[in-house]
matplotlib code that plots the C-alpha trace (Angstrom):
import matplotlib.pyplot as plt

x = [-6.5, -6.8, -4.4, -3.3, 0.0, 3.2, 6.7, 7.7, 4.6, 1.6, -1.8, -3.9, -6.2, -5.2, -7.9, -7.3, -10.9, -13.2, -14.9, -12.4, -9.7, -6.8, -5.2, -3.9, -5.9, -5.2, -6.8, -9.6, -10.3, -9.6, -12.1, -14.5, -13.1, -15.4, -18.6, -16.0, -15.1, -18.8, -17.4, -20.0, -18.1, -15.5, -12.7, -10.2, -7.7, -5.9, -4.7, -8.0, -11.1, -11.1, -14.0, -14.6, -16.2, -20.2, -21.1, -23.9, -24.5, -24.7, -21.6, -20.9, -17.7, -15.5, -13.5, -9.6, -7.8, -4.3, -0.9, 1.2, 4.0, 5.2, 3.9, 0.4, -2.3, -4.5, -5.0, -8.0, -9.7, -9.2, -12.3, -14.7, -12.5, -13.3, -16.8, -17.4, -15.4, -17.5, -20.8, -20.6, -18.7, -20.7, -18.9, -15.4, -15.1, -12.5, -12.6, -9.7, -8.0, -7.2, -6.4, -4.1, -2.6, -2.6, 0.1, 1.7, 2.5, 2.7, 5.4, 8.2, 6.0, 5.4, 4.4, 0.9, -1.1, -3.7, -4.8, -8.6, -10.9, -12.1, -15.5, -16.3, -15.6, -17.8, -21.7, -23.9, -24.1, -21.9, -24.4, -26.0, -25.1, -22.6, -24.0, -23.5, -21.1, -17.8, -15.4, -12.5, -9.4, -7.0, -4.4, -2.5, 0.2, -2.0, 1.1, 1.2, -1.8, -4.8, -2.4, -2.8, -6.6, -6.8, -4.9, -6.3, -9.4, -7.9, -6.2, -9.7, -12.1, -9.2, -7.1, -4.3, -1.5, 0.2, 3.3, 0.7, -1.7, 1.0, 2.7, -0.7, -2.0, 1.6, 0.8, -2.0, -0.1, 3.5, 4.5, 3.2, 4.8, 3.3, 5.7, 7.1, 4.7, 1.9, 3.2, 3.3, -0.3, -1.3, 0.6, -1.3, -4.7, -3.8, -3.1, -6.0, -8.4, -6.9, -7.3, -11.1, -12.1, -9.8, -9.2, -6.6, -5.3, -6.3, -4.6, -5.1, -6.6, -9.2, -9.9, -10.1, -13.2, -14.5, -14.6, -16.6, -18.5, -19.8, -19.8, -22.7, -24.5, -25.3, -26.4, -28.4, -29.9, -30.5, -32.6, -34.2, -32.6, -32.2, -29.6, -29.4, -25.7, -26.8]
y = [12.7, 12.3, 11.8, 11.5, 11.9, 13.0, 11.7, 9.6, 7.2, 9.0, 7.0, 7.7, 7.1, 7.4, 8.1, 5.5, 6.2, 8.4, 6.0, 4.1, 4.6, 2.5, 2.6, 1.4, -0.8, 2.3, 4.7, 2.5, 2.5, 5.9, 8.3, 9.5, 8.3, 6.1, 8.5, 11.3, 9.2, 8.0, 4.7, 2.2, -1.2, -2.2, -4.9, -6.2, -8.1, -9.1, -12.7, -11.9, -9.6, -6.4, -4.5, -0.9, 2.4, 3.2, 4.9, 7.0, 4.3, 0.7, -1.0, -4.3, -5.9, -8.6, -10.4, -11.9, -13.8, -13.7, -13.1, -10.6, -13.3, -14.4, -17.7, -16.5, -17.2, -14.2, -15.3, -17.2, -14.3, -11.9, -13.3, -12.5, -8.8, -7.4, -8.8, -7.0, -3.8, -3.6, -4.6, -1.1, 1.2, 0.2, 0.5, 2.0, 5.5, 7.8, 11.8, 14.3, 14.5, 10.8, 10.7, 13.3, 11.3, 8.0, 9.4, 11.1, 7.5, 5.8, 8.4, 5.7, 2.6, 1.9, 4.7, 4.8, 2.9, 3.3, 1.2, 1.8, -0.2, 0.5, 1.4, -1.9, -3.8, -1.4, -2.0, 0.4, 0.3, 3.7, 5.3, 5.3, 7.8, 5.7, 4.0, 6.1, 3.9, 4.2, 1.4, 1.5, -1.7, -2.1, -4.3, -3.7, -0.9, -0.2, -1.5, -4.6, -7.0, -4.0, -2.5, -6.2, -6.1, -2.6, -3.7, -6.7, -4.8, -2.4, -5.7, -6.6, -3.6, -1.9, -2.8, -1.6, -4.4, -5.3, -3.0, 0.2, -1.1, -1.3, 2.2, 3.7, 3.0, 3.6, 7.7, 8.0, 6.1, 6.3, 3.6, 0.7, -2.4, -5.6, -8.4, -10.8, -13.5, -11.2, -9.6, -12.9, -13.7, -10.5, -11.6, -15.0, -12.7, -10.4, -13.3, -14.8, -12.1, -10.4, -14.4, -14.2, -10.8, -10.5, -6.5, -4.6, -1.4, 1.7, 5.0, 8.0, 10.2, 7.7, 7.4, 10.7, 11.2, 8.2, 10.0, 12.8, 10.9, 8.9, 12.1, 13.4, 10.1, 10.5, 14.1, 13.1, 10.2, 13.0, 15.0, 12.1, 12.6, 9.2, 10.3, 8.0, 6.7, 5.0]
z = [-2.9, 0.8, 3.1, 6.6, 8.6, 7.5, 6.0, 2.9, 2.5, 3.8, 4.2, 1.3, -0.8, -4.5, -7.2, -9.8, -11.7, -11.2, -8.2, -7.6, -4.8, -4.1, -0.4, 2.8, 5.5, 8.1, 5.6, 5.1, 8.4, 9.3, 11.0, 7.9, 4.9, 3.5, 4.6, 2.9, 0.1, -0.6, -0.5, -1.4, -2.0, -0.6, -1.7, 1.3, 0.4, 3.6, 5.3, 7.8, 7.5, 9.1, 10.6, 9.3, 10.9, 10.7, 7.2, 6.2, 3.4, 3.1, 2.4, 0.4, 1.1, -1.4, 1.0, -0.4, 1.6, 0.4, 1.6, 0.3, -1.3, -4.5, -3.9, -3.1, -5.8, -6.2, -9.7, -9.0, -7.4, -10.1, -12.2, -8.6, -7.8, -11.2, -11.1, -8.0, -9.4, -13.0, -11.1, -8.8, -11.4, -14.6, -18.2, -17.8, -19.4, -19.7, -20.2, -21.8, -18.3, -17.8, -21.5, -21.0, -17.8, -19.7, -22.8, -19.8, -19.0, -22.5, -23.5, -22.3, -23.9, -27.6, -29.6, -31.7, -29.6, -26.7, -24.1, -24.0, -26.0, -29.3, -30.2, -32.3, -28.7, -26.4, -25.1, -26.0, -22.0, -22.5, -23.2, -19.9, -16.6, -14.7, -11.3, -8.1, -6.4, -5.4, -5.1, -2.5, -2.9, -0.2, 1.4, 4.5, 2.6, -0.5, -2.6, -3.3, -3.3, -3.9, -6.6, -8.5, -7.9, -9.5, -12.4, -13.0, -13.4, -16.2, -17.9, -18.5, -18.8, -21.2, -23.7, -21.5, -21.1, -17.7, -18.4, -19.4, -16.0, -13.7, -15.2, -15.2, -11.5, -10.4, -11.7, -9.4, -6.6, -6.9, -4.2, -5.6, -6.3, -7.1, -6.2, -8.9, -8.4, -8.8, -11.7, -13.1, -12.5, -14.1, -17.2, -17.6, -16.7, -19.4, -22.1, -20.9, -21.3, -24.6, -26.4, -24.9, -26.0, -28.9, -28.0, -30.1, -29.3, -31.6, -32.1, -30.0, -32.6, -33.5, -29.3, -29.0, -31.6, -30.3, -26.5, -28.9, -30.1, -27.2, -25.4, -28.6, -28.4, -24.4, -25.4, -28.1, -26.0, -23.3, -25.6, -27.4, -30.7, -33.0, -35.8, -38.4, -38.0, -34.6]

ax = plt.figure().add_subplot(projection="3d")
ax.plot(x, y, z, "-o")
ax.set_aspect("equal")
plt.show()
């Protein structure tokens, strides 16, 4: 985590993923962070477009012009956002660390289920290194309207739903807060999505032999070893 000044609500950028960051518009546009951050794509989601320092590497930038109220429809750009988002970062994966952090989270939720996605519902994609990019979402406080973005993009590369996305972005970034209207939208994204892809949640255990065995696949792939359970 990097951040900058002092008090209550320092300017940050909060690792959500690994390669992707969730922060303020001052942070985004603060002295080295993106060169420091690797930063690589960029999603702004502010009533106008800002302009950003020089980087060592090319930058793409998603543009979302949306207000930070309940009326506001960010819906609509959710589809483009997590497009953008899964485009740079590649398959979603997860290692012991951020499964530790996730039941950290889940331990007020329900019990005996996990929000990742099961094996039967994965691309065999997994099984290739993950790009090089790094994906950085912000609004003008990093609380609100970036915090939606970010979880609209777990509502639909996980199984988490919007309670478990919301609680788990809020344990990397403790200040944020999507407003009602947004929450809202996230609900209708999440119902949505899960009727489209037909996920469904699967224990813990079983996730963590499936991390195992994902993890013995890309070795196996590495070394050029076909087993006959492929």
């Amino acid at each position: 985590m990097i951040t900058f000044g002092g008090g209550r609500f320092e300017r940050q950028a909060s690792k959500i993923l690994p390669n992707l960051y969730l922060s303020d518009v001052m942070t985004a546009r603060w002295g080295d962070t993106l060169d420091r951050l690797g930063v690589t794509h960029i999603v702004c989601v502010m009533e106008e477009p800002v302009s950003y320092p020089r980087t060592k590497q090319d930058v793409k930038i998603l543009y979302i012009p949306v207000s930070d109220d309940v009326t506001s429809d960010l819906l609509s750009y959710f589809e483009s956002a997590t497009q953008f988002i899964g485009d740079a970062l590649g398959p979603v994966d997860i290692n012991r660390d951020e499964l530790s952090a996730v039941e950290d989270v889940k331990s007020t939720l329900e019990d005996g289920a996990h929000p990742f996605p099961s094996p039967d519902t994965e691309s065999p994609r997994h099984l290739l290194p993950p790009p090089r990019n790094v994906v950085l979402v912000h609004c003008m406080a990093g609380m609100s309207r970036s915090a939606t973005i970010v979880c609209a993009y777990l509502l639909a590369t996980t199984s988490m739903n919007t309670q478990e996305a919301i609680s788990f972005v809020r344990s990397k970034r403790p200040i944020i807060q999507p407003n009602y209207g947004f929450e809202k939208q996230l609900r209708s994204w999440e119902a949505r999505h899960f009727v489209a892809t037909r996920k469904r949640r699967v224990s813990t255990k079983q996730i963590a032999a499936d991390l195992e065995r994902r993890r013995q696949r890309y070795k196996d792939a590495a070394a050029g070893i076909k087993r006959g359970d492929d």
